[in-house]
MIGU-124328 format. One line per 3 residues: number of its first residue (from 1); their letters; for each residue y, z, x of C-alpha. Coordinates in steps of 0.02 Angstrom, whole numbers, padded with zeros to 5 digits. Layout:
NUM> A> Y:Z:X  ... $
This chain:
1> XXX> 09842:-00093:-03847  09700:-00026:-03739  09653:-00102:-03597 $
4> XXX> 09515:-00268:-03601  09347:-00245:-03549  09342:-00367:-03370 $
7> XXX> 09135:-00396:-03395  09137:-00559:-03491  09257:-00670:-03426 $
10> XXX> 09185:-00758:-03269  09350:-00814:-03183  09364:-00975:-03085 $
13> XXX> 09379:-00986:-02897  09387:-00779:-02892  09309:-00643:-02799 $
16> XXX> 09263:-00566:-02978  09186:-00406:-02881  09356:-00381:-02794 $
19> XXX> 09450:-00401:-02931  09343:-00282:-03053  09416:-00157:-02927 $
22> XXX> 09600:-00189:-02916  09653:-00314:-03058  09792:-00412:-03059 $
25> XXX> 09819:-00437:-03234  09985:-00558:-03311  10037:-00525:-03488 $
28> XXX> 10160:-00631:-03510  10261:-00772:-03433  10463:-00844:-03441 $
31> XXX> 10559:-00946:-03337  10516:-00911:-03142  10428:-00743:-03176 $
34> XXX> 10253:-00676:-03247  10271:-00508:-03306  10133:-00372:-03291 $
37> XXX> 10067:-00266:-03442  10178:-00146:-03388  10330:-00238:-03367 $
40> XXX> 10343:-00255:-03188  10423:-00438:-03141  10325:-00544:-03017 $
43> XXX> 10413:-00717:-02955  10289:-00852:-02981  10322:-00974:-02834 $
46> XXX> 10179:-01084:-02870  10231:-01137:-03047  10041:-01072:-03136 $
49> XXX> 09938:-01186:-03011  10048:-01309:-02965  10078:-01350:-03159 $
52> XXX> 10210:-01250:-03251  10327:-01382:-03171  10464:-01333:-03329 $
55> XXX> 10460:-01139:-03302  10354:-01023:-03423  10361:-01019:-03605 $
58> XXX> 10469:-01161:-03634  10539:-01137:-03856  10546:-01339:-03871 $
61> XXX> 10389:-01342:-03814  10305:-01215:-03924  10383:-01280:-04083 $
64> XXX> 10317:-01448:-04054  10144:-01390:-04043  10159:-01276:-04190 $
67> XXX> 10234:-01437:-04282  10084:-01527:-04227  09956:-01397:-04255 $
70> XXX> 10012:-01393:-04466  10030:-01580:-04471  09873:-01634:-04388 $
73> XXX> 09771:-01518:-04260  09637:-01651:-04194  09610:-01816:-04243 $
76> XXX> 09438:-01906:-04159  09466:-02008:-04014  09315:-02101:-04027 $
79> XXX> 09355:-02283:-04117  09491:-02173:-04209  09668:-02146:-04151 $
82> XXX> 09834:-02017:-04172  10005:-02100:-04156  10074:-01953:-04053 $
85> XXX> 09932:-01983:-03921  10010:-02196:-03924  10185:-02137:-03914 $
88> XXX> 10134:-02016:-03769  10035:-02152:-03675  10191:-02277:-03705 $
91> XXX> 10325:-02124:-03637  10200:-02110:-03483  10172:-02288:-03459 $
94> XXX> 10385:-02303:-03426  10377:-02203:-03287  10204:-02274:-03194 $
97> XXX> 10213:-02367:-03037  10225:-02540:-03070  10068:-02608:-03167 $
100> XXX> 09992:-02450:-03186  10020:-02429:-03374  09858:-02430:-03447 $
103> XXX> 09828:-02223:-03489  09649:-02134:-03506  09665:-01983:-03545 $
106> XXX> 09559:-01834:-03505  09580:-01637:-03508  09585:-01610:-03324 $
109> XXX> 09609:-01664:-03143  09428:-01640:-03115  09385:-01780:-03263 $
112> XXX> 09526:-01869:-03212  09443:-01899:-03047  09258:-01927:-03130 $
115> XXX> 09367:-02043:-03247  09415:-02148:-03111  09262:-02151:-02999 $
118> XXX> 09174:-02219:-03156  09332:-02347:-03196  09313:-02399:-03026 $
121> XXX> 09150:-02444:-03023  09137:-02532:-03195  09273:-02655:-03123 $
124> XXX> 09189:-02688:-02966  09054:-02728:-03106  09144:-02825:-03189 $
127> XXX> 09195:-02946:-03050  09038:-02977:-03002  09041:-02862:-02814 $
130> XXX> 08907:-02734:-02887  08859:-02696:-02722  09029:-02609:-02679 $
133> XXX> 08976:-02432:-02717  09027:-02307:-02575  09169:-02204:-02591 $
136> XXX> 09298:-02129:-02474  09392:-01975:-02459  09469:-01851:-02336 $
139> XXX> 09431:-01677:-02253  09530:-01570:-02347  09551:-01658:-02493 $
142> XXX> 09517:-01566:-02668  09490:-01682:-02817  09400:-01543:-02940 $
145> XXX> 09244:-01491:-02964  09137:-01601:-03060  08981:-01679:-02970 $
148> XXX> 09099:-01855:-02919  09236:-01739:-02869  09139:-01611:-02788 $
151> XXX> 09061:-01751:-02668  09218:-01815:-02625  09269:-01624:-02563 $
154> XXX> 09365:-01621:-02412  09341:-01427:-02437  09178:-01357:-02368 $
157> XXX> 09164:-01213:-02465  09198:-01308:-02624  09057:-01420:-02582 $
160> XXX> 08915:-01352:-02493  08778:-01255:-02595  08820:-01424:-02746 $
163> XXX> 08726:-01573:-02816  08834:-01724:-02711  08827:-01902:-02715 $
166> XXX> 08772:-01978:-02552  08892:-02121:-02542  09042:-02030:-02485 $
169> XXX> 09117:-02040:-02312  09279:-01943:-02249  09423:-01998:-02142 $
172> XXX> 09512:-01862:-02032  09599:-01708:-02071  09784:-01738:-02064 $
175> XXX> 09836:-01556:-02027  09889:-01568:-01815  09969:-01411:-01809 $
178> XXX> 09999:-01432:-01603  10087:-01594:-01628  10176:-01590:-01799 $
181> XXX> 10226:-01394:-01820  10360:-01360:-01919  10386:-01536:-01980 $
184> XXX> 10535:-01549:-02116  10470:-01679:-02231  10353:-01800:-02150 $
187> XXX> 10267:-01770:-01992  10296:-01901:-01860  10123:-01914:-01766 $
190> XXX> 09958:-01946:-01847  09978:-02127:-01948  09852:-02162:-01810 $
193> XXX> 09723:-02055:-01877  09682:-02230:-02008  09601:-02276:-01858 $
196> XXX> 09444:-02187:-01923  09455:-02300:-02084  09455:-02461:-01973 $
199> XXX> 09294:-02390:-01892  09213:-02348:-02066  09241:-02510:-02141 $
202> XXX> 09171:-02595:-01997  09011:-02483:-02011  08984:-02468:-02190 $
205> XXX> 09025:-02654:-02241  09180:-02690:-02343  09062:-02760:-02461 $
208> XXX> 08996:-02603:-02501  09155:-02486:-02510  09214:-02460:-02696 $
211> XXX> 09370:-02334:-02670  09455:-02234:-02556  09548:-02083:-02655 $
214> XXX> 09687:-01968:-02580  09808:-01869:-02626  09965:-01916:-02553 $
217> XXX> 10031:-01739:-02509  09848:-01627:-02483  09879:-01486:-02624 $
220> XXX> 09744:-01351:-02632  09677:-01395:-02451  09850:-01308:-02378 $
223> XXX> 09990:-01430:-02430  09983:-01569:-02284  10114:-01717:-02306 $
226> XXX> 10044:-01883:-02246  10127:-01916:-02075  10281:-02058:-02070 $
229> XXX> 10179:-02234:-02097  10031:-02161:-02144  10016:-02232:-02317 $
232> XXX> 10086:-02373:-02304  09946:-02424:-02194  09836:-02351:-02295 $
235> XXX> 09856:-02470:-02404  09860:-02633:-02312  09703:-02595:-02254 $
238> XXX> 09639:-02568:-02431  09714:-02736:-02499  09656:-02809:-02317 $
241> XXX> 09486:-02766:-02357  09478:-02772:-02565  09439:-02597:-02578 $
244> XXX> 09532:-02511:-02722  09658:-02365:-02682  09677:-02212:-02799 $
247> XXX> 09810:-02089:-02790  09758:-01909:-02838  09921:-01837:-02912 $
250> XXX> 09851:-01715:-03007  09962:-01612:-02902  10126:-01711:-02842 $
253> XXX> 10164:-01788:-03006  10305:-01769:-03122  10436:-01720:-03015 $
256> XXX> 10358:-01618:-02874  10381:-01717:-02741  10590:-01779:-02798 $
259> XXX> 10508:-01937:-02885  10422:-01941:-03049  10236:-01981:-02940 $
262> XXX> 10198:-01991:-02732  10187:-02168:-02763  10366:-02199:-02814 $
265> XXX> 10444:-02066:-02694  10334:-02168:-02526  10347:-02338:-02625 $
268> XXX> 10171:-02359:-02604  10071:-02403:-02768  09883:-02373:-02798 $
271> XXX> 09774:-02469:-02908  09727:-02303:-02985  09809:-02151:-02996 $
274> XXX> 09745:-01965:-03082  09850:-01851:-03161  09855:-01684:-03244 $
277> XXX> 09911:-01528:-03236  10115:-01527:-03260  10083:-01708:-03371 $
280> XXX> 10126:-01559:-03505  10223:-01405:-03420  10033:-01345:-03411 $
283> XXX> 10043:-01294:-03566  09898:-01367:-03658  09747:-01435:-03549 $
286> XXX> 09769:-01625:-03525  09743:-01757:-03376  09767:-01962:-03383 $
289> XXX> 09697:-02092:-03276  09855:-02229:-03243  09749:-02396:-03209 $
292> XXX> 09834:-02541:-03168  09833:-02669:-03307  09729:-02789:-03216 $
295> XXX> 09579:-02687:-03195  09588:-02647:-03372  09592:-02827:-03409 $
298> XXX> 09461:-02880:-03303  09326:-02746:-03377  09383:-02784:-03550 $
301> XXX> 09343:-02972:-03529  09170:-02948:-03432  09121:-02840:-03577 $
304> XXX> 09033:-02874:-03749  09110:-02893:-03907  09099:-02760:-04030 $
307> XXX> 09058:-02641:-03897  09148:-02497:-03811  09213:-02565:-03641 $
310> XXX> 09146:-02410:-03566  09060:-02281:-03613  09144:-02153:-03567 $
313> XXX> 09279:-01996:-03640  09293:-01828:-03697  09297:-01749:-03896 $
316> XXX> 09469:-01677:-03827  09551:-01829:-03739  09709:-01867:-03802 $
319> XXX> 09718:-01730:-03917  09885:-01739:-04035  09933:-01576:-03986 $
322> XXX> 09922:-01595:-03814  09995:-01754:-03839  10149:-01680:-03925 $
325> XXX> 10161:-01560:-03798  10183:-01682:-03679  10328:-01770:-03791 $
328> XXX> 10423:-01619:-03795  10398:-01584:-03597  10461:-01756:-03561 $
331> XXX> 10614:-01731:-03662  10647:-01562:-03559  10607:-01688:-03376 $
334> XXX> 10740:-01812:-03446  10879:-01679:-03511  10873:-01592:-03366 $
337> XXX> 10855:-01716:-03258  10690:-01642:-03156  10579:-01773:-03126 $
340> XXX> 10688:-01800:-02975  10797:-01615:-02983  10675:-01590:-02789 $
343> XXX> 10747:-01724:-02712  10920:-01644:-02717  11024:-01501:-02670 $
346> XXX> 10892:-01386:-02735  10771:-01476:-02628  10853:-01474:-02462 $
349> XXX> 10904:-01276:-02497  10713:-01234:-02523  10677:-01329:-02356 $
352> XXX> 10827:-01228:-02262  10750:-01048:-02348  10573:-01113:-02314 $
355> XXX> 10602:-01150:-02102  10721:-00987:-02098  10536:-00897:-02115 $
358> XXX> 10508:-00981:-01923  10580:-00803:-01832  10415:-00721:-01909 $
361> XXX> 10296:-00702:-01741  10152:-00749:-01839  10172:-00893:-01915 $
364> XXX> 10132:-01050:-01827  10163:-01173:-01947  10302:-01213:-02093 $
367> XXX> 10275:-01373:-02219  10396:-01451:-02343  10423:-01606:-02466 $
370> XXX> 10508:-01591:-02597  10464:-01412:-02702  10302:-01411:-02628 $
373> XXX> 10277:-01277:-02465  10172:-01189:-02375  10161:-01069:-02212 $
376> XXX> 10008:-01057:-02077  09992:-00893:-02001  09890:-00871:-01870 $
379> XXX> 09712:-00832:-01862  09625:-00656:-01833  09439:-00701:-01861 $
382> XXX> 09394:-00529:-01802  09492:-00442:-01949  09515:-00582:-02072 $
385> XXX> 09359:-00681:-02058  09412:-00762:-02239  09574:-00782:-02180 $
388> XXX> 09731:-00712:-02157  09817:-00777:-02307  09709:-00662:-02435 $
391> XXX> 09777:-00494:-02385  09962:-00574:-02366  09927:-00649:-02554 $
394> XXX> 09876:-00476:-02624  10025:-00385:-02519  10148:-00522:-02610 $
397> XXX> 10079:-00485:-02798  10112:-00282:-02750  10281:-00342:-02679 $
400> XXX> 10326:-00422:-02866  10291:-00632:-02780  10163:-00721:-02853 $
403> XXX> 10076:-00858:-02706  09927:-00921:-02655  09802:-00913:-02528 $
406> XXX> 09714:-01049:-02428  09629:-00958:-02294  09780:-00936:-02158 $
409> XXX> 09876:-01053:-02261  10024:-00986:-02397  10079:-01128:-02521 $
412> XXX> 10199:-01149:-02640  10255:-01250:-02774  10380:-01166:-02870 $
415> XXX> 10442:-01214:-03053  10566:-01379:-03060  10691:-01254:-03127 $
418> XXX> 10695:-01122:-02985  10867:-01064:-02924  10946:-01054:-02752 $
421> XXX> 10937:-00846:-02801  10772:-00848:-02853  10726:-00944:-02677 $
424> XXX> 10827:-00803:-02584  10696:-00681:-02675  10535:-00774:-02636 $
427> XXX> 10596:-00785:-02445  10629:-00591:-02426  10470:-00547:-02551 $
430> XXX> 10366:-00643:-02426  10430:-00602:-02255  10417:-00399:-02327 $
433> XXX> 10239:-00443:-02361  10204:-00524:-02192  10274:-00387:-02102 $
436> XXX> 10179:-00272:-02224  09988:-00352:-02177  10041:-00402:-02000 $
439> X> 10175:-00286:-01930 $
């Protein structure tokens, strides 16, 4: 097989250029481990992007889209309906935070989050506040890349140079390095930082705040937990003030964090929640919206007969093979018990591996919750003025460990299925690539 052509494909989030020159190219994919065209095995520690939750290539999986795919490949969404995509919705509605078992489902996290910024709006329509338009988000926060979720971008380079909205307002970073460094699970200090949300209510009028949106664990901005307290204030200050919560968990949910969503694992439950990514084992693109069954309600009363209750979807949402995708994943979750597999022994040894990094002289910071990690190393503006973490990322793909980079941040999210070996490998494949950049 000669080699592809790299001109046509313009890759997502990816210095193209750079890569032109020294490609990184992954041919195929099982278990723990992508393989290169030429065999070599590289130790995926971050599960795809945060989605391969199952491991790689997973048979059950395969066979139940190739069932799907001769039985019935799409079926129209609009005023039509598949009975895999119902039974899917009902499987996913047994395992929502209580009330939230009304499913919309999308292709993404990014329209998950434009899903729910429209949702949320309609119902504040619908009750009759119309005025409550202003959303809220966080610095650091990533909720895609659509125009709603690119103005509620908590990451400046994934929002300046964009169409925004002008109605968004941020609350404080929760990284605090000096005070919560190497934090096993929760941080202690920073629940105070809500503060800022007092302040902004009081300023922009409760009466014109539609949403705040979070995620509960910050993925893609470095992988912050929320500190102890945090979100359970969060949202008695919400309900205080009638402004709706949503949970982004397009990357904590199903299983990640040792409970099947954030919500369950902190017992704190949104009025909306977004999902995607491992809702399948990544395997086919797919996202749903969980809305609680009162807002549903409530919009489907204030709206006309005989007329959509909102005008809004995708030709792809739902689709049957995604849907059955999603069956087959869930029966792999349930058999092998790992929609809550991070919340035990494997979960406490990936913390233990994780902190044994601390001896390293340039990091100064190591994260944890559940399967979800990530390392700060220090900052060298004068050499890495994009970071540090870039270089250590390309040093780990040569050194067969597959991370990512968010500037001097490492995370991690490693397939549900990992091993305590395959841990042991991803520790000493990324303290040799440390040393390797940084001496």
């Amino acid at each position: 097989m000669t080699d592809p052509n790299l001109s046509h494909w313009w890759q997502p989030f990816t210095n193209v250029r750079g890569f032109r020159q020294n490609p990184r190219l992954i041919a195929r994919a099982e278990g723990c481990f992508v393989y290169t065209p030429d065999g070599r095995a590289v130790l995926d520690i971050t599960a795809g992007l945060w989605c391969v939750n199952l491991g790689h290539s997973r048979r059950e999986i395969a066979d139940a889209v190739h069932k799907q795919l001769l039985e019935m490949d799409f079926a129209p969404p609009f005023q039509f309906g598949s009975p895999v995509t119902f039974r899917f919705a009902e499987k996913l509605a047994g395992y929502a935070p209580p009330g939230l078992d009304r499913v919309f489902f999308t292709n993404s996290g990014s329209e998950s989050v434009e899903t729910a910024m429209k949702i949320a709006h309609v119902w504040q329509r619908a009750r009759g506040k119309a005025g409550k338009t202003r959303f809220i988000a966080r610095e650091r926060g990533y909720h895609g890349v659509n125009v709603g979720g690119t103005s509620l971008q908590g990451i400046p380079n994934n929002r300046k140079g964009f169409p925004t909205l002008d109605n968004v307002d941020f609350l404080p970073d929760l990284l605090d390095i000096p005070a919560n460094a190497f934090s096993r699970g929760l941080p202690q200090q920073g629940a105070n930082k809500l503060d800022a949300l007092e302040k902004l209510i009081a300023q922009r009028g409760a009466e014109n705040i539609c949403a705040v949106i979070v995620e509960p664990i910050v993925g893609a901005g470095g992988m912050v937990p929320p500190p102890v307290g945090y979100l359970q204030r969060l949202r008695e200050i919400c309900t205080r003030h009638d402004i709706l919560l949503i949970f982004d968990e397009v990357v904590t949910g199903f299983g990640r964090t040792g409970s099947v969503f954030a919500a369950i694992e902190f017992g704190v439950t949104p009025d909306i929640m977004t999902t995607a990514k491992a809702i399948n084992g990544g395997t086919v693109p797919m996202g749903g919206v969980f809305v609680h069954r009162d807002i549903q309600q409530a919009i489907f009363d204030a709206a006309p007969t005989g007329v959509p209750e909102i005008f809004h979807g995708n030709t792809y949402a739902g689709a049957p093979v995604a849907a059955a995708a999603g069956l087959a994943a869930f029966e792999i979750y349930e058999r092998e018990g790992l929609l809550t597999r991070a919340a035990g022994p494997i979960g406490r040894y990936w913390e233990d591996a994780l902190h044994r990094l601390r001896d390293i002289p340039h990091l100064i910071d190591i994260r944890n919750y559940g399967l979800l990690g990530a390392v700060t190393l220090a900052p060298d503006p004068a050499k890495y003025p994009g970071g540090v973490g870039v270089p250590v990322h390309n040093r780990c793909w040569e050194n067969g460990l597959l991370c990512r980079a968010v500037g001097d941040n490492l995370v991690m999210s490693p397939p549900l299925i990992i091993s305590e070996a395959e841990i042991d490998l991803f520790v000493a494949r990324l303290r040799q690539s440390i040393r390797d950049v940084l001496g």
